[in-house]
Structures are given as structure tokens and as C-alpha cells.
C-alpha positions in Angstrom: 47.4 -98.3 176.7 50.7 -99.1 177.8 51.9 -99.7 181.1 51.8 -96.1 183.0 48.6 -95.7 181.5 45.2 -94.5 183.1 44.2 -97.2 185.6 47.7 -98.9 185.8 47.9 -97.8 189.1 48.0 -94.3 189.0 45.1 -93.9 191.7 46.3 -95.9 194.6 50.1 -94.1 193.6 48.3 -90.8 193.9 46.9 -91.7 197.0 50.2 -92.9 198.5 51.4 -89.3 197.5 49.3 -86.9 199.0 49.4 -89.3 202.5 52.9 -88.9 202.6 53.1 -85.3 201.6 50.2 -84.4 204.1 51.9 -86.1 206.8 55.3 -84.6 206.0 53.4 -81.1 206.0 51.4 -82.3 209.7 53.8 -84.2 210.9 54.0 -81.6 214.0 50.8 -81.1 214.1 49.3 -80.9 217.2 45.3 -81.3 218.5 44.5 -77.7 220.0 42.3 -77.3 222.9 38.2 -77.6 221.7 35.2 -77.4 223.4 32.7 -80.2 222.2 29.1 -80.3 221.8 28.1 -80.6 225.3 30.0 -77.5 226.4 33.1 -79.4 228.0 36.4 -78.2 227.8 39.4 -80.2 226.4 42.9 -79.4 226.5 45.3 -79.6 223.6 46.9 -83.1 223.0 50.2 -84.0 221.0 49.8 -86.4 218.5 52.4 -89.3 217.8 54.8 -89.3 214.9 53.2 -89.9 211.4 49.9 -89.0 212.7 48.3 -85.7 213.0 45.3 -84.1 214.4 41.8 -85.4 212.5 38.3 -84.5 213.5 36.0 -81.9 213.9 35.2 -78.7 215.8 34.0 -80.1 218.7 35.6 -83.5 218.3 39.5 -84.6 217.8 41.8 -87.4 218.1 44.8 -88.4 216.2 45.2 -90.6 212.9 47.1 -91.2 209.5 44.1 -90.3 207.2 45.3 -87.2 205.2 41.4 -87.2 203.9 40.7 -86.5 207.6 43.5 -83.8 208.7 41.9 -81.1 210.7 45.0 -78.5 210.2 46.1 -75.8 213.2 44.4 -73.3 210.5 41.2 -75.0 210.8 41.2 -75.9 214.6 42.2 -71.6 215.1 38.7 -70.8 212.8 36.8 -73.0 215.4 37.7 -71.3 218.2 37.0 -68.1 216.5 33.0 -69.3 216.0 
């Protein structure tokens, strides 16, 4: 194929896209307060610009992989079980 064809890099473009949309979607967001596995409380943290809240239920920090977002959505539905 031509150049713009399948495997002329359309996957790492991709890839670029949805990091910067996510980010641009999360750019606010924040890391809301969690309890982790032990039973200890943490408080909510702000993350810095271009990085946005990333873990799990009962763990979070802040980073740039979109593949890794934890969204306020999500974080809320932890708290709830």
C-alpha cells in the first residue's frame, strides 16, 4: 500500500491521539480520598498538569498513561463498595 496505509504509522499516531484526548478530558482530574488494602485512610491529592489520577481502588498516584486513568467516575464507584 501506499504511504497512509495500514502499518505506516497509524498505531503509534493512534496512540498519540487518545493520550492527548484523555489528558485533555483529565486534565483536572484529581486523586479522591481511598482507603487501601490495609484499612488506612488517604486523603485526596491534586495531580500536576498533564497528568491525572491512575491506579486502583485501594491504590493511586498520578501519571501520563491514559491506559491507566482511574476517572472521578470510577474512584466515586469505589467508595460506593
Amino acid at each position: 500500500m501506499g504511504p497512509g496505509g495500514p502499518g505506516n504509522g497509524w498505531p503509534l499516531a493512534g496512540t498519540l491521539l487518545v493520550a492527548v484526548a484523555a489528558s485533555m478530558v483529565a486534565g483536572g482530574e484529581d486523586c479522591l480520598w481511598y482507603v487501601d488494602r490495609n484499612g488506612s485512610w488517604h486523603p485526596g491529592f491534586d495531580c500536576e498538569f498533564f497528568t491525572f489520577c491512575c491506579g486502583t481502588c485501594h491504590q493511586r498516584y498520578c501519571c501520563r498513561d491514559p491506559l491507566r486513568l482511574l476517572t472521578e467516575r470510577q474512584q466515586r464507584h469505589c467508595l460506593a463498595f
